[in-house]
C-alpha positions in Angstrom: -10.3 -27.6 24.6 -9.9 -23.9 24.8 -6.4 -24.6 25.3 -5.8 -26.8 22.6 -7.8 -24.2 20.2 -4.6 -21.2 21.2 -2.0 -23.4 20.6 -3.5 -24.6 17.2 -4.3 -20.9 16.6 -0.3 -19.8 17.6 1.2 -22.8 16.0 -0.8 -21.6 12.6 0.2 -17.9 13.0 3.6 -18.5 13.7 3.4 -21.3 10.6 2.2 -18.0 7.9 5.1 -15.8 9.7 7.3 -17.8 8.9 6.0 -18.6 5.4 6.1 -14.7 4.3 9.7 -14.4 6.5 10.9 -17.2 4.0 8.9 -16.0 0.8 10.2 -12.1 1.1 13.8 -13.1 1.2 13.6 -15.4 -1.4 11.5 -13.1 -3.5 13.7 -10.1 -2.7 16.9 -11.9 -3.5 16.3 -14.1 -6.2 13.3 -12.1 -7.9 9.5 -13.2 -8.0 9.7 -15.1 -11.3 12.4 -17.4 -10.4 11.4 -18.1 -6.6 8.2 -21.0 -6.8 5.8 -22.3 -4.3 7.4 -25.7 -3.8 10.6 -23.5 -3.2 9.0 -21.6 -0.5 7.7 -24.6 1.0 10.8 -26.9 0.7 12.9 -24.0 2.7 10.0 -23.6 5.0 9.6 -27.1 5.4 6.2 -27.5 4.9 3.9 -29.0 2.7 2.0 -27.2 -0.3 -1.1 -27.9 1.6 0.0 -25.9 4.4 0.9 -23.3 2.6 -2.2 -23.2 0.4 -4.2 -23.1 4.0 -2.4 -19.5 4.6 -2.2 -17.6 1.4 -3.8 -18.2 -2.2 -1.2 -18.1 -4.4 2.6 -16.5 -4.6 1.0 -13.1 -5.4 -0.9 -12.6 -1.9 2.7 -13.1 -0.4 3.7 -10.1 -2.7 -0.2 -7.9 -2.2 1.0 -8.4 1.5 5.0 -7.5 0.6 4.4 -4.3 -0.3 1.2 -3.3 1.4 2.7 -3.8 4.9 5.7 -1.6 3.9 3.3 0.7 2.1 1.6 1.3 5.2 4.7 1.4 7.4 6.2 4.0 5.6 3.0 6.1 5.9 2.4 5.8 9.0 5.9 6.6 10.2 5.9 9.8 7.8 2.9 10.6 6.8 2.7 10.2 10.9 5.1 12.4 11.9 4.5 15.0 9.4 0.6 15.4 11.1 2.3 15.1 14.4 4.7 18.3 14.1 2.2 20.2 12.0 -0.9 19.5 14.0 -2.1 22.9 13.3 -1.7 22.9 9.4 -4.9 23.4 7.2 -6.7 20.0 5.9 -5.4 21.2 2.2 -1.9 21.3 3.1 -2.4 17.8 5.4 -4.3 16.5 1.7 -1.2 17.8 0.0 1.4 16.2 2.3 -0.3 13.1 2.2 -0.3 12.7 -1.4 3.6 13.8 -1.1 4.4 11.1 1.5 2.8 8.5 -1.2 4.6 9.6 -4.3 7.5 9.2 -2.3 7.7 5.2 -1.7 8.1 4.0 -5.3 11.3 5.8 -5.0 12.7 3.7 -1.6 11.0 0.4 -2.6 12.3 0.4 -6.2 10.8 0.2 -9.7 10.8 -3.5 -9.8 8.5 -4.4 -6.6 6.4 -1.2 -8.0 6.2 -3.1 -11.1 5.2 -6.3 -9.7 2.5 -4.7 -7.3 0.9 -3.4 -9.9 1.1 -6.2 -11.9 -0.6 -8.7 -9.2 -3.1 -5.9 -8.3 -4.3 -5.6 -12.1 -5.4 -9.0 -11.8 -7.2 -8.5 -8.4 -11.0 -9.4 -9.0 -13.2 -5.7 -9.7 -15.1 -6.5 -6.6 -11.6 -6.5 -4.4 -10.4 -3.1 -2.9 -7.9 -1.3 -4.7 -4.5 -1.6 -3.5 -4.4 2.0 -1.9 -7.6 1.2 0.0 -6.4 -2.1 1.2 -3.2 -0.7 2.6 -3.1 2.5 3.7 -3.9 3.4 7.6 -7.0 5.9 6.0 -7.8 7.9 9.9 -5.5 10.8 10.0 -5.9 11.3 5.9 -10.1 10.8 5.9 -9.9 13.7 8.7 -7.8 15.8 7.2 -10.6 15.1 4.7 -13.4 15.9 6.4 -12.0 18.8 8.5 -11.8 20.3 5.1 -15.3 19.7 4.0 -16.4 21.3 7.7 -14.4 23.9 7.0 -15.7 24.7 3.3 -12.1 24.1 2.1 -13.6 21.4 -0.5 -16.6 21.2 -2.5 -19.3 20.4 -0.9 -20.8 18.1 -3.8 -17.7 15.9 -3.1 -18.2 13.8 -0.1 -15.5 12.0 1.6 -15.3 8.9 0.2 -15.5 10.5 -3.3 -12.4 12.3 -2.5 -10.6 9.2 -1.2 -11.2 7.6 -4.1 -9.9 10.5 -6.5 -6.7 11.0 -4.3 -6.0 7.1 -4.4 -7.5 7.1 -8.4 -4.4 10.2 -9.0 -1.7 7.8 -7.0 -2.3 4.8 -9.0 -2.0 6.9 -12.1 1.2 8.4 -10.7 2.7 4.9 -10.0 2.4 3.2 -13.4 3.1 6.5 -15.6 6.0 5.7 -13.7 6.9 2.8 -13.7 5.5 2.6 -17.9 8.5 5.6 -17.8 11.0 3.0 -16.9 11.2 5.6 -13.9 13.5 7.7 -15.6 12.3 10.5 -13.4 11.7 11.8 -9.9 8.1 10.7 -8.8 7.9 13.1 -6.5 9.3 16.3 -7.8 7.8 15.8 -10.8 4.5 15.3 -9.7 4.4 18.4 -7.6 2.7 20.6 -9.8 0.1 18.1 -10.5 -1.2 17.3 -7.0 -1.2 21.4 -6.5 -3.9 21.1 -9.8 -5.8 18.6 -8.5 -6.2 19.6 -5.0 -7.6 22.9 -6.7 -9.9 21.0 -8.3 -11.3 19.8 -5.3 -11.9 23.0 -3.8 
């Protein structure tokens, strides 16, 4: 029986790997709005039913698109940068993080910005925000609260609090953006304004 249940259990994961493989190329090549369900499923060779039993709708594939190479691209940065400059203050670690982030709209393109946004606007209130989902949070909450220990940050802003104003400033960032028709630099441009807002938290 045990047996029977991994197999079932490998078979299904393999089954939704393949399904997002299959979706992501389709999606990426064609565009979302002309790629369907059935299409997904008639190239995976599966039934809608089977598809329906791993992901909700054609927007989870996209929520999962860009949140797994969100949080790639932050760990492998974001990473490194807190690996080489392991004795940099929590502000500057804040500060780089935020950096890191405004960076990714740039390598992923305006279009899968766009249509992340999009699909997250319609998440449900009582769903986490997309930063919350998809971001590996440990080496940023630390940097976090090595601050507060240190009396870097005010100390009537806990942790969470601050997590949620960094990640409120991010979203902002992305769909002035992306409302811009990103006819500007993300990053460079948005320099000045994380320097004021980190103030503000101190």
């Amino acid at each position: 029986m045990k047996e029977q249940q991994t197999s079932r259990y490998l078979k299904g994961k393999a089954t939704k790997k393949k399904i997002f493989a299959v979706a992501k190329e389709l999606i990426l090549t064609k565009g979302y709005n002309k790629v369907t369900v059935d299409e997904i499923c008639e190239t995976c060779s599966l039934s809608k039913g089977a598809f329906y039993i791993h992901y909700k709708s054609k927007e989870d594939i996209v929520k999962k698109l860009y949140r797994d190479d969100f949080s790639e691209y932050m760990e492998e940065n974001f990473g490194k940068y807190i690996h080489e400059h392991q004795d940099a203050s929590p502000v500057d670690k804040v500060k780089s993080f935020m950096m890191v982030a405004l960076e990714f709209p740039l390598i992923v393109g305006k279009e899968m910005t766009k249509l992340n946004l999009i699909v997250n606007l319609s998440l449900k209130s009582t769903e986490p925000s997309f930063f919350a989902d998809c971001i590996e949070q440990e080496l940023f909450v630390q940097a976090i609260s090595d601050g507060r220990s240190q009396s870097l940050f005010r100390n009537e802003l806990s942790v969470e609090e601050i997590v949620n104003y960094v990640y409120s400033f991010l979203s902002g960032a992305f769909v002035t953006w992306c409302l811009s028709d990103s006819t500007y630099d993300i990053s460079k441009a948005s320099e000045k304004f994380v320097d004021s807002f980190i103030k503000g938290l101190q």
